[in-house]
BALOKE-897274 format. One line per field, with one value per residue (C-alpha): residue in three letters; residue number from 1; x, y, z. Coordinates in nm, 2 decimals, padded with zeros to 4 digits. Each point is the difference from the previous one (the first is absolute). Layout:
# BALOKE-897274
res: Ala,... .
n: NUM,... .
x: X,... .
y: Y,... .
z: Z,... .
END
This chain:
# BALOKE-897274
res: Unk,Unk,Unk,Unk,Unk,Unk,Unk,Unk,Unk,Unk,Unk,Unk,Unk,Unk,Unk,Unk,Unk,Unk,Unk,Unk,Unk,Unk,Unk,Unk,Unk,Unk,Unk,Unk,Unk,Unk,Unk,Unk,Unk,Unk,Unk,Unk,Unk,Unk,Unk,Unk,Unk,Unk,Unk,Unk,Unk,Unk,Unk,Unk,Unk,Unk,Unk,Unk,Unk,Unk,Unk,Unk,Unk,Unk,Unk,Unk,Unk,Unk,Unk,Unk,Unk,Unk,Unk,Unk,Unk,Unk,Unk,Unk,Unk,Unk,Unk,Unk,Unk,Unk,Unk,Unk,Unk,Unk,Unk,Unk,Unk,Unk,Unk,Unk,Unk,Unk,Unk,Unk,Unk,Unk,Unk,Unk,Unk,Unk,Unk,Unk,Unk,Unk,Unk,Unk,Unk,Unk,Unk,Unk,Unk,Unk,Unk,Unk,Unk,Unk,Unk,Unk,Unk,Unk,Unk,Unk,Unk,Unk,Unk,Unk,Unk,Unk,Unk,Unk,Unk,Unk,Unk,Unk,Unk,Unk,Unk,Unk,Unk,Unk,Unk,Unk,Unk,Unk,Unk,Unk,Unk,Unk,Unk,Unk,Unk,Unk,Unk,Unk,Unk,Unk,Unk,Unk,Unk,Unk,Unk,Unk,Unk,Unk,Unk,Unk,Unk,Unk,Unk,Unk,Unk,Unk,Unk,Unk,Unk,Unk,Unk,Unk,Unk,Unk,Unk,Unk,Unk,Unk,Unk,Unk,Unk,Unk,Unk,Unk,Unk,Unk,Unk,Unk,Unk,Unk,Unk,Unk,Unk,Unk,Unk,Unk,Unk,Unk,Unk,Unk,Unk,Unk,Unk,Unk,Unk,Unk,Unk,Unk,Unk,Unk,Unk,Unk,Unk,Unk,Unk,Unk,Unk,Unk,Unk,Unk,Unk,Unk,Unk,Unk,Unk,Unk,Unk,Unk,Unk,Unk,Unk,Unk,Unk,Unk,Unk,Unk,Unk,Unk,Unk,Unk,Unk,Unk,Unk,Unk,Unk,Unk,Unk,Unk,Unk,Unk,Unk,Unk,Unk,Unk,Unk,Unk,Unk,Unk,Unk,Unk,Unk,Unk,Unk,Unk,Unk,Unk,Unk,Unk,Unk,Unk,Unk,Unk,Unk,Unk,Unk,Unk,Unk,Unk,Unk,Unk,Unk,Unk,Unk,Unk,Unk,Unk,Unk,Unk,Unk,Unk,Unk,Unk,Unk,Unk,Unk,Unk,Unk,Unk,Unk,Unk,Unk,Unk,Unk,Unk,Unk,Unk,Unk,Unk,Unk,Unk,Unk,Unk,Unk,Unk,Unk,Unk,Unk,Unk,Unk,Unk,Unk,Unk,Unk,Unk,Unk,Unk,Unk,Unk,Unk,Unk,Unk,Unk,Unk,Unk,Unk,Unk,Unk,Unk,Unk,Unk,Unk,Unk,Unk,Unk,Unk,Unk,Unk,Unk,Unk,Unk,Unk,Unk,Unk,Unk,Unk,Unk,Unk,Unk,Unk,Unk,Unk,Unk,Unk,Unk,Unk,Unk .
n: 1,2,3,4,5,6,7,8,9,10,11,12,13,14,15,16,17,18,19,20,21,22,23,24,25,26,27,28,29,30,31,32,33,34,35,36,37,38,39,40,41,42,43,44,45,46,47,48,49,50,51,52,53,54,55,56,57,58,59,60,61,62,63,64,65,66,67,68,69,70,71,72,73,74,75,76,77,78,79,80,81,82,83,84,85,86,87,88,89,90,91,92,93,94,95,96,97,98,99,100,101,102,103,104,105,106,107,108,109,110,111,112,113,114,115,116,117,118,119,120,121,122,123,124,125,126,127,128,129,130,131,132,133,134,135,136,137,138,139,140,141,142,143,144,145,146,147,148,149,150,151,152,153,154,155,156,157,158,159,160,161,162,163,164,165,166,167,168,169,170,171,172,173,174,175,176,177,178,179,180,181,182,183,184,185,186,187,188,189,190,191,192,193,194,195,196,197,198,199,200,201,202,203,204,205,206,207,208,209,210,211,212,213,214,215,216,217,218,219,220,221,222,223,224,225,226,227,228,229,230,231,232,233,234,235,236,237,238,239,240,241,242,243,244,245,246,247,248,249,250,251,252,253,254,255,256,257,258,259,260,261,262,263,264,265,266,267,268,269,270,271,272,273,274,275,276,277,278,279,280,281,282,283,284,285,286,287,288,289,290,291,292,293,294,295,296,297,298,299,300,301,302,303,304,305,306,307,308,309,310,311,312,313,314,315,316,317,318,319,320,321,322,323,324,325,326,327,328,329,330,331,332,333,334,335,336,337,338,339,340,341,342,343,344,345,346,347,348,349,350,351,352,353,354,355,356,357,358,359,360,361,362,363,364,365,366,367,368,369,370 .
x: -00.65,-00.12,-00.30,-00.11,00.05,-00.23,-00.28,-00.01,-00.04,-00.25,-00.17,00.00,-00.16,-00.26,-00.14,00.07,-00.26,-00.23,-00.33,-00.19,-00.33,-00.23,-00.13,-00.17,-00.13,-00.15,-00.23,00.00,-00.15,00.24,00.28,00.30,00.20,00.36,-00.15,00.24,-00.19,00.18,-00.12,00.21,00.00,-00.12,00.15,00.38,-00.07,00.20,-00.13,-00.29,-00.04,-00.01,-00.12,-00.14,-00.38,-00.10,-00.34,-00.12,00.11,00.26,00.10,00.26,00.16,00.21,00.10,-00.17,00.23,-00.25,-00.24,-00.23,-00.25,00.22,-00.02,00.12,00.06,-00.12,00.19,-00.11,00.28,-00.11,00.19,-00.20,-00.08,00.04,-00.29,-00.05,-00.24,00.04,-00.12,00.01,00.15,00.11,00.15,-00.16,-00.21,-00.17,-00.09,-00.19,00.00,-00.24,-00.08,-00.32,00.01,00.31,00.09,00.23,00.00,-00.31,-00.35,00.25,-00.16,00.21,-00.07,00.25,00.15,-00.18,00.19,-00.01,-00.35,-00.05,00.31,-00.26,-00.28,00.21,00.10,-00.33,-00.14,00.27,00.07,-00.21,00.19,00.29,-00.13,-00.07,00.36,00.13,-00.14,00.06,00.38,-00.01,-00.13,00.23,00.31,-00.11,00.00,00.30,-00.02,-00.01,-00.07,-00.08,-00.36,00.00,00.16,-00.25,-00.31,00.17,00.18,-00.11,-00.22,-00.32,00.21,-00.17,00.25,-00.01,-00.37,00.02,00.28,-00.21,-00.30,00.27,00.09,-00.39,-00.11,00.30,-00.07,-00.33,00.14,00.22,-00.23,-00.27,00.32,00.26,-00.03,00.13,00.33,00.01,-00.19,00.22,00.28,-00.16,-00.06,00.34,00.09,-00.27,00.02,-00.04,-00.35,-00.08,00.05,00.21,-00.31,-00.20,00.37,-00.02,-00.34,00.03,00.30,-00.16,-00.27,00.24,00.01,00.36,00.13,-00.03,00.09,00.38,00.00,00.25,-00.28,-00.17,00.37,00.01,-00.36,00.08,00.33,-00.22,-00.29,00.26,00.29,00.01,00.37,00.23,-00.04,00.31,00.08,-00.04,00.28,00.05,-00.15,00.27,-00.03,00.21,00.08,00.23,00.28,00.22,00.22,-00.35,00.08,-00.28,00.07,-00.22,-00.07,00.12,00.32,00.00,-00.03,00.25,00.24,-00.16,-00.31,-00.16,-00.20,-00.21,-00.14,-00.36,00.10,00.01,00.16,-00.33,-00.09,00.14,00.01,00.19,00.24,00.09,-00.02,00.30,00.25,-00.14,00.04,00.37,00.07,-00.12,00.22,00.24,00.01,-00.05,00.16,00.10,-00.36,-00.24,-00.07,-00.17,-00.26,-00.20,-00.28,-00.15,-00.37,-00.02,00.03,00.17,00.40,00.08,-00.09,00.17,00.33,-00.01,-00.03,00.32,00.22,-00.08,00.32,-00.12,00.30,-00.09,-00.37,-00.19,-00.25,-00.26,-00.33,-00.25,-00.09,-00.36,00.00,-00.30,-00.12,00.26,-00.10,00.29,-00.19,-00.32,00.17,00.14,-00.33,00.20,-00.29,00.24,00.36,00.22,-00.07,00.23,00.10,00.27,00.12,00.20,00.31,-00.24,-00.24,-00.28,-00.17,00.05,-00.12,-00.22,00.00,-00.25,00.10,00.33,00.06,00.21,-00.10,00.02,00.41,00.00,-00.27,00.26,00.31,-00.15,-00.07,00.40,00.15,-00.02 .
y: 10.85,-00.10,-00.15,00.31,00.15,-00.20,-00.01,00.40,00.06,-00.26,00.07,00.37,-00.13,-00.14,00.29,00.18,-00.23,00.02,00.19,00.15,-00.20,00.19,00.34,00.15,00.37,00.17,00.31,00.07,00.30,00.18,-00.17,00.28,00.11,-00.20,-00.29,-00.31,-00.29,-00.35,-00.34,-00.25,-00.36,-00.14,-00.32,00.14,00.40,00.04,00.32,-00.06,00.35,00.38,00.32,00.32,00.13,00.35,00.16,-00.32,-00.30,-00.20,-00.26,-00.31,-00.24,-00.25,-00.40,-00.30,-00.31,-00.22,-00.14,-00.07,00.22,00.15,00.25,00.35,00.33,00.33,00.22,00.41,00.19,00.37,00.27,-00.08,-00.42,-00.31,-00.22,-00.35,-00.15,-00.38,-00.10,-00.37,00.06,-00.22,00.10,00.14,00.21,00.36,00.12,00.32,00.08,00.29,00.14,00.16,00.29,00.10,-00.31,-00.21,-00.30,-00.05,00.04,-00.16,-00.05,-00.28,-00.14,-00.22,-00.21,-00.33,-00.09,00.36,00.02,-00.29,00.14,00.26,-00.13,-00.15,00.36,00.14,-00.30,00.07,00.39,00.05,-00.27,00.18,00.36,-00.16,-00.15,00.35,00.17,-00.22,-00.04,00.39,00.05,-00.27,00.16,00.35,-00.14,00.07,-00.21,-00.34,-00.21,-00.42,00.10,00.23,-00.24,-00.27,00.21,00.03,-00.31,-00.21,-00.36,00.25,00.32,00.22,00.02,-00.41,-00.04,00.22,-00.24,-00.28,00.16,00.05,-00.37,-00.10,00.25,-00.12,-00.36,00.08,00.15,-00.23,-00.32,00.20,00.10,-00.25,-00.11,00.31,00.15,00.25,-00.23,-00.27,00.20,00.13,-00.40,-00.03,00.28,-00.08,-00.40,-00.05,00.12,-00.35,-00.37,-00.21,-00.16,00.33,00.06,-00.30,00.04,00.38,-00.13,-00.31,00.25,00.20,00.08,-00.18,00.32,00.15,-00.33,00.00,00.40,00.10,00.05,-00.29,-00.20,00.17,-00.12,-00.36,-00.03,00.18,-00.26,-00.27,00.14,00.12,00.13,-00.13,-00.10,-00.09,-00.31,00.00,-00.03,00.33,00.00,00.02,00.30,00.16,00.37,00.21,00.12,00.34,-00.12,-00.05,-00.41,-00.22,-00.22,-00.20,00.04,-00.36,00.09,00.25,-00.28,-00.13,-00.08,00.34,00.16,00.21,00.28,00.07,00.35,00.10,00.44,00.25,00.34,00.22,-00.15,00.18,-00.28,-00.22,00.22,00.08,-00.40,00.01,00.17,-00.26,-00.36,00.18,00.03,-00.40,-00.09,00.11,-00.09,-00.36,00.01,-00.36,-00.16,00.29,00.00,00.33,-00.06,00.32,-00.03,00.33,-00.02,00.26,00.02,00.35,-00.08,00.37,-00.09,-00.33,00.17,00.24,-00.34,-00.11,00.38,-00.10,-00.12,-00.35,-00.24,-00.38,00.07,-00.18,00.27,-00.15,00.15,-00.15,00.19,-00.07,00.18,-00.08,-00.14,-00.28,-00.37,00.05,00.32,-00.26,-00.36,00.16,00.19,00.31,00.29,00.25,00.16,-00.09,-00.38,-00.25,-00.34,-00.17,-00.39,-00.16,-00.24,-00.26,00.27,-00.05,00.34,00.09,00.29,00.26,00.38,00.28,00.36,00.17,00.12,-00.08,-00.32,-00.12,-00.03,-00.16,-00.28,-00.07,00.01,-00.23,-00.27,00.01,00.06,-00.34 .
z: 19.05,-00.39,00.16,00.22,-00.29,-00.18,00.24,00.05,-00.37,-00.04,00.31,-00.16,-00.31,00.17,00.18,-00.30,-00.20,00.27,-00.10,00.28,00.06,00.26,-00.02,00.29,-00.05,00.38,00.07,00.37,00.13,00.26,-00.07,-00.03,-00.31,-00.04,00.26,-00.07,-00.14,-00.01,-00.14,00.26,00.01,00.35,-00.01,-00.19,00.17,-00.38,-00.15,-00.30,-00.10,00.10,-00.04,00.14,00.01,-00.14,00.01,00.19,-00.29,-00.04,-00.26,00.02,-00.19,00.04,00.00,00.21,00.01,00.15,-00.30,00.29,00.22,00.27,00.28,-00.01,00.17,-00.16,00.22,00.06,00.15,00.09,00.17,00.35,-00.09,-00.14,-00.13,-00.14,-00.22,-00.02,-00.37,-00.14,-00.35,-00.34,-00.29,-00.27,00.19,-00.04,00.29,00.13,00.35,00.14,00.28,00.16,00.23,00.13,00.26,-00.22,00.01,00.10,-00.22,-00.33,-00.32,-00.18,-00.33,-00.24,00.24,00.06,00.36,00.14,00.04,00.19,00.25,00.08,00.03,00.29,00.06,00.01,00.22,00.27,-00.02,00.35,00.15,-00.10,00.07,00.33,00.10,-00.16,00.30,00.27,-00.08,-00.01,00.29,00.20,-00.14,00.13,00.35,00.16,00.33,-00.17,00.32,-00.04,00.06,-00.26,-00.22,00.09,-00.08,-00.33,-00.12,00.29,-00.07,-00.03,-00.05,-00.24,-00.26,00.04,-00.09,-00.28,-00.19,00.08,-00.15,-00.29,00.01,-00.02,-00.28,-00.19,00.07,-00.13,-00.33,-00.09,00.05,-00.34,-00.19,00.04,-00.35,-00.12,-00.03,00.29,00.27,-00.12,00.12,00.30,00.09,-00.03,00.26,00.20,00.02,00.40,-00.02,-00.18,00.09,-00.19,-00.12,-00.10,-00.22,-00.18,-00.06,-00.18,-00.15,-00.14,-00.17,-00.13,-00.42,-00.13,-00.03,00.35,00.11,-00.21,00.12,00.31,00.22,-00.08,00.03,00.36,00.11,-00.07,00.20,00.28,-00.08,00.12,00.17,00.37,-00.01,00.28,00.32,00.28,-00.06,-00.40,-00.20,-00.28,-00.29,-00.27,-00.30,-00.27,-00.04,-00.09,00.23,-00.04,-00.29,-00.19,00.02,00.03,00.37,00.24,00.32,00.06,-00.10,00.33,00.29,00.09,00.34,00.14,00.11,-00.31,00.10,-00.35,00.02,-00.19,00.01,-00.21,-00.08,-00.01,00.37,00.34,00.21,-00.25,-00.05,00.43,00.01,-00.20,00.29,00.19,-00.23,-00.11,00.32,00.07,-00.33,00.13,00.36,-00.14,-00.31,-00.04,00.10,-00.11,-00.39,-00.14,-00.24,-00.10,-00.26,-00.16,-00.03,-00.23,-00.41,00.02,-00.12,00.16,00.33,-00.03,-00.11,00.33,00.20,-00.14,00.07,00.35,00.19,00.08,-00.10,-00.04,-00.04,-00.29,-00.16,-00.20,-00.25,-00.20,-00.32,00.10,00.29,00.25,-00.27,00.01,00.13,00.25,00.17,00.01,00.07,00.32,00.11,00.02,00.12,00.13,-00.01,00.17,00.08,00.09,00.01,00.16,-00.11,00.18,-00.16,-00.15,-00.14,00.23,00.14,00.39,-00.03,-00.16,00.07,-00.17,00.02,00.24,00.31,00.28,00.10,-00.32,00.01,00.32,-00.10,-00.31,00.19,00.27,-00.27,-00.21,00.37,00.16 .
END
């Protein structure tokens, strides 16, 4: 008790010393008196800043933990809407944000923060690509009759809505191979990683300033450079994190005389949170040879803590405090929530499984059945 004790007040004395280190001050024309603006943290969703606009400005301050360029949310909340600007932020920043014309965010004006503008000039570059897809997606969810030809003209192999992403996946290609030696196309390398060879990888990486090359997303493009992820057959590739009693464990010390599902999910993700009826209803179906491993990709503790009021006796829940950012999230070539792996009682992998639905339980059971 003496040392919770101890750790509240000190952890109270630390936010207490902390000074706020980024300003950002907005203008936008037609935004609505008393709209909700929120500085949030993409990687830990943790709440920078907030405040509310009158006459059209805003102003917020608040405190960046990360010493290094990071991505953020500047979230608008109206009576009628939500909007987000993405902005590329470090601390010590004054930043002034306006808009012109009434479309926010569009036609921005942004001027103190070194990382933001190059965000959008990325923006800017793909804004009728995204105007584009806007439309499309609108206009396939007004249809009612959703047939499999309708579907096909619109998410088929040459389906319009198809074309337009890879368009997306091109342009962006194209963007990150003039600005990868910058912060923001650094990280956009680092999301968009399958658009390059191993070889063209090493190759930016290898041209990379030091700095860049020690950042996260530079950490993230060399285990892509040289790392496939798993394939059945491999045995797992061993990690530490830190599991619901905030204790530092390895994956290693998970296998054992059992099959061990591991589980890439997280909380802000609909289809990992329905796979959960499913795997709890696997666990415990085969309680003594099935071994629950679930991994949160995400930084946010919040969401993590929800994970664990879940009824789901037995399970090991583990989190990285890097989030996606982690080498974990990279080493195991996780691209999507939920994906999963299944070891058998030696470690090796026998089977690999991306997304939920119901086929997914029966191509699990099938393998821990025999």
């Amino acid at each position: 008790m003496k040392k919770q004790v101890l750790v509240i007040l000190i952890s109270i004395f630390f936010i207490s010393c902390q000074k706020e280190n980024i300003s950002i001050q907005g203008k936008f024309k037609g935004i609505e008196n008393n709209a909700e603006i929120t500085l949030i943290d993409i990687s830990s969703k943790e709440k920078i800043a907030s405040s509310t606009a009158s006459n059209g400005y805003f102003e917020l301050n608040g405190y960046l933990k990360d010493s290094v360029p990071s991505l953020y949310w500047l979230q608008i909340k109206t009576k009628e809407s939500t909007k987000i600007l993405n902005l590329m932020l470090q601390p010590n920043e004054n930043i002034s944000i306006d808009n012109i014309g009434n479309d926010y965010p569009k036609n921005l004006k942004i001027s103190g923060s070194k990382h933001s503008s190059e965000f959008y000039e990325y923006y800017k570059l793909m804004e009728p690509l995204d105007n584009e897809r806007e439309l499309a997606t609108a206009k396939f969810s007004k249809i009612e009759d959703k047939t499999s030809q309708i579907d096909s003209i619109y998410w088929g192999k040459n389906g319009l809505i198809t074309l337009i992403d890879k368009k997306y996946e091109e342009q962006t290609k194209s963007f990150i191979e003039k600005n990868y030696d910058t912060y923001f196309g650094l990280s956009t390398l680092s999301r968009y990683y399958k658009s390059f060879s191993k070889d063209e990888l090493k190759l930016m990486y290898s041209n990379l300033s030091k700095e860049l090359k020690n950042s996260r997303y530079g950490q993230l493009v060399k285990i892509y450079s040289t790392n496939s992820g798993l394939v059945i057959g491999n045995k797992y590739i061993d990690f530490e994190a830190i599991n619901e009693n905030d204790e530092k464990i390895k994956f290693s010390d998970c296998i054992g005389s059992h099959f061990t599902l591991l589980n890439f999910s997280t909380y802000h993700c609909v289809p990992s949170m329905k796979s959960f009826e499913e795997i709890s209803a696997l666990s415990k179906k085969y309680n003594s040879k099935l071994k629950i491993v679930n991994y949160y990709v995400d930084a946010d503790i919040n969401g993590f803590e929800s994970f664990l009021k879940s009824d789901h006796e037995n399970w090991n829940f583990l989190r990285n405090i890097e989030g996606r950012f982690s080498s974990v999230y990279a080493l195991y070539n996780i691209t999507s929530t939920p994906t999963i792996f299944l070891f058998d009682k030696k470690g090796i992998l026998i089977k690999k499984l991306i997304g939920f639905d119901a086929k997914t339980k029966l191509e699990i059971e099938k393998k821990i059945s025999y």
